[in-house]
C-alpha positions as a Markdown table, in Angstrom:
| # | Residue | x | y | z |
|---|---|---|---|---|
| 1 | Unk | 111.2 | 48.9 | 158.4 |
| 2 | Unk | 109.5 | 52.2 | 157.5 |
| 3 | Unk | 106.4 | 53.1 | 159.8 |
| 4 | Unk | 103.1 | 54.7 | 159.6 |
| 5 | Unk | 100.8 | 56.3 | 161.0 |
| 6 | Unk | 97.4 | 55.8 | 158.9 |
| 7 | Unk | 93.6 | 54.8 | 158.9 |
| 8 | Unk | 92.4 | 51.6 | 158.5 |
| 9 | Unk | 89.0 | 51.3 | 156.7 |
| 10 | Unk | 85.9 | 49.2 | 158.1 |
| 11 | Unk | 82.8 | 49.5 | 158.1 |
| 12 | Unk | 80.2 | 48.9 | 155.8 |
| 13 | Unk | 79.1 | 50.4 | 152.2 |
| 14 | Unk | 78.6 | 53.9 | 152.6 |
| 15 | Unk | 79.3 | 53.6 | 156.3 |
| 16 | Unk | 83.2 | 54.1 | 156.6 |
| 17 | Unk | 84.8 | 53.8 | 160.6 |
| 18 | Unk | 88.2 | 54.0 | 160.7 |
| 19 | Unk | 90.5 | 52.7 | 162.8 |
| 20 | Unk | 93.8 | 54.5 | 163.6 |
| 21 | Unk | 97.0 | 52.0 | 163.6 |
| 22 | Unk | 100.5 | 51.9 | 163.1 |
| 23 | Unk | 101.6 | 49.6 | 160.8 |
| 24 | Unk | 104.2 | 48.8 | 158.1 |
| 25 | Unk | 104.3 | 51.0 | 155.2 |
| 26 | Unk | 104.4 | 48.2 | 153.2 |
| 27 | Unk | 101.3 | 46.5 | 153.9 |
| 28 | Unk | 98.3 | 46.9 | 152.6 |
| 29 | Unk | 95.9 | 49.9 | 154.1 |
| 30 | Unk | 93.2 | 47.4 | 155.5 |
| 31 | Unk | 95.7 | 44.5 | 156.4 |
| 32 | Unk | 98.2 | 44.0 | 158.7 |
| 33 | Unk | 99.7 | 46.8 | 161.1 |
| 34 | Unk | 101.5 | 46.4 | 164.6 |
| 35 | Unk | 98.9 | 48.2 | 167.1 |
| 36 | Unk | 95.7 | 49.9 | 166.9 |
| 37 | Unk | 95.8 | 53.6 | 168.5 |
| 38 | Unk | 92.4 | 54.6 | 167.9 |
| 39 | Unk | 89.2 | 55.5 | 165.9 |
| 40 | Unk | 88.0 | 58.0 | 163.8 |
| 41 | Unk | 84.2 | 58.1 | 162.6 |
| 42 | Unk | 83.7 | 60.4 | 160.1 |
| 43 | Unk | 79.2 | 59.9 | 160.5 |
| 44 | Unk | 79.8 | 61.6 | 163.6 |
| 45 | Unk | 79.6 | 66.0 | 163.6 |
| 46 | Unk | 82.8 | 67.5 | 163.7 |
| 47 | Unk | 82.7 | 69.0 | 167.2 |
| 48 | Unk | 81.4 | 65.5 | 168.6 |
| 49 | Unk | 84.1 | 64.5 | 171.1 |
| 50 | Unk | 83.6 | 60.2 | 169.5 |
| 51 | Unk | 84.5 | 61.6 | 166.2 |
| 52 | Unk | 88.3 | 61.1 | 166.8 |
| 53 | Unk | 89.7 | 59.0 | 169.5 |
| 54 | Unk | 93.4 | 58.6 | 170.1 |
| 55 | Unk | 95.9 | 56.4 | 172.9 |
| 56 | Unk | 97.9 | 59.7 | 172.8 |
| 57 | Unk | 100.9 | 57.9 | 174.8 |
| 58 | Unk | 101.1 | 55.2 | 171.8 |
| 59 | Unk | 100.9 | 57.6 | 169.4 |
| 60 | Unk | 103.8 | 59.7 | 171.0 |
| 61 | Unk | 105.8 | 56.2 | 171.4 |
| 62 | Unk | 105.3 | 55.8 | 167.7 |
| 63 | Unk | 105.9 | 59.3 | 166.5 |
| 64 | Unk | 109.5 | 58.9 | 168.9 |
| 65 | Unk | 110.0 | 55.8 | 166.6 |
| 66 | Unk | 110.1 | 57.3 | 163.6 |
| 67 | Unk | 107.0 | 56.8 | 162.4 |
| 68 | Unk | 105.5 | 58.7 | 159.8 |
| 69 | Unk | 101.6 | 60.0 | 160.0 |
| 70 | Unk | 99.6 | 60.7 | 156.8 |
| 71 | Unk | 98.1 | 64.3 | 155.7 |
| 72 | Unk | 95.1 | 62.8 | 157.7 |
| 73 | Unk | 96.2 | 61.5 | 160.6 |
| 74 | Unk | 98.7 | 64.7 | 160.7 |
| 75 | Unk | 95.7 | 66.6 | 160.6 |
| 76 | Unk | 94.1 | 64.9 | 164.1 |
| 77 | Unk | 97.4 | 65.1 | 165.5 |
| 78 | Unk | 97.3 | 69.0 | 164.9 |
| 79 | Unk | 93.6 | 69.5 | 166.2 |
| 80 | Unk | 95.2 | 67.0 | 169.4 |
| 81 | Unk | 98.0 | 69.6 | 170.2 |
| 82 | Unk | 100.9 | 66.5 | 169.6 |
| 83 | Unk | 102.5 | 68.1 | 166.0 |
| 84 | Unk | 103.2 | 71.5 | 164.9 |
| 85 | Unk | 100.8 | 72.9 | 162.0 |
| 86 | Unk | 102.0 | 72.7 | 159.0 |
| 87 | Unk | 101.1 | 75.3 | 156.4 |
| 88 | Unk | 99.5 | 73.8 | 153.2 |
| 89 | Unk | 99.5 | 75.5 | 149.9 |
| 90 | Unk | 97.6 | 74.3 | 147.0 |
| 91 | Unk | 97.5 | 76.6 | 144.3 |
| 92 | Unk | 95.8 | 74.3 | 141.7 |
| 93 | Unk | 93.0 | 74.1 | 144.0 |
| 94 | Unk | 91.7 | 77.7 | 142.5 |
| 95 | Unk | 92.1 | 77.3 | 139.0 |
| 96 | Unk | 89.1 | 76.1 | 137.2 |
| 97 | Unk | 89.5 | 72.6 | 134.9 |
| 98 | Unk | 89.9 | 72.8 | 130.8 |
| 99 | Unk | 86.4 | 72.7 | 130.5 |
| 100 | Unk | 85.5 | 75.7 | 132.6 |
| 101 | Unk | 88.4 | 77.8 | 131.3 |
| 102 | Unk | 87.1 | 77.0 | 127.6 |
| 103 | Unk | 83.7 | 78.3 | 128.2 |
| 104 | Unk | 84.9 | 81.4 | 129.8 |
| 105 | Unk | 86.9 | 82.6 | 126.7 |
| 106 | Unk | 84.0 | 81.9 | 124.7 |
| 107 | Unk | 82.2 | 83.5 | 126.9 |
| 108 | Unk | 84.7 | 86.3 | 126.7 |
| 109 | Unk | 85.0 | 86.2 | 122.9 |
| 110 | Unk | 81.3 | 86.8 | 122.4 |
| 111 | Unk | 80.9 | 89.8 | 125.1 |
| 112 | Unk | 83.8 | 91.4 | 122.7 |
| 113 | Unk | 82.4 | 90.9 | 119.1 |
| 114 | Unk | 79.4 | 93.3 | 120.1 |
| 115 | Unk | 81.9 | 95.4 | 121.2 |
| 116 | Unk | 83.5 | 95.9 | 118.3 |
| 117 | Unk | 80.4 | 96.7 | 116.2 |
C-alpha cells in the first residue's frame, strides 16, 4: 500500500482549511485516509503560530513507514525542522508565455526598422 502524506480540503467556498492526513495514495484527496496529523489554514498570516499545526510524533511514525509527503506538506515539514531542504529549480518559471515573447520581437522589429533608415 503506497502512503501519503497530503492535505485534505474543507472548508467552505473561498474559505479553504486543510487538514493534514495520511492516507492511501490511492484514494481520493478529500476521502478516505488512515489518521489525521494536523491542520493547515492558509486565511491565517504566515508567521501566525495556527497557520500550521502538526502531531510531529505521527508524522515521524509515518515518515518511518514509508510514507511519502507532497511538495506542500514537504514544505511544512522543512519550516518544522523534521526533512532536509530540498533545493528546487524551475527554470520555466522565468520565461515569459508565447504571447509575451511575440510582442517583444515585434516590439524589437519596430525599434530596428527606424534604425535602419
Amino acid at each position: 500500500m503506497s502512503m501519503k502524506i497530503r492535505l485534505a480540503r474543507g472548508g467552505s467556498k473561498k474559505r479553504p482549511h486543510y487538514a493534514i492526513v495520511a492516507s492511501d495514495s490511492r484514494m481520493p484527496r478529500d476521502g478516505r485516509f488512515i489518521e489525521k496529523l494536523g491542520t493547515y489554514n492558509p486565511l491565517l498570516a504566515k508567521d501566525s503560530e495556527d497557520r500550521v499545526k502538526m502531531d510531529v510524533e505521527r508524522v515521524q511514525y509515518w515518515l518511518g513507514q514509508g510514507a511519502q509527503p507532497t511538495d506542500r506538506v514537504a514544505r511544512f515539514l522543512e519550516a518544522a525542522g523534521l526533512k532536509a531542504k530540498t533545493v528546487r529549480n524551475n527554470p520555466k518559471a522565468a520565461v515569459p508565455g508565447k504571447a509575451a515573447q511575440e510582442r517583444a520581437a515585434k516590439k524589437a522589429a519596430r525599434n530596428a526598422a527606424p534604425a535602419e533608415e
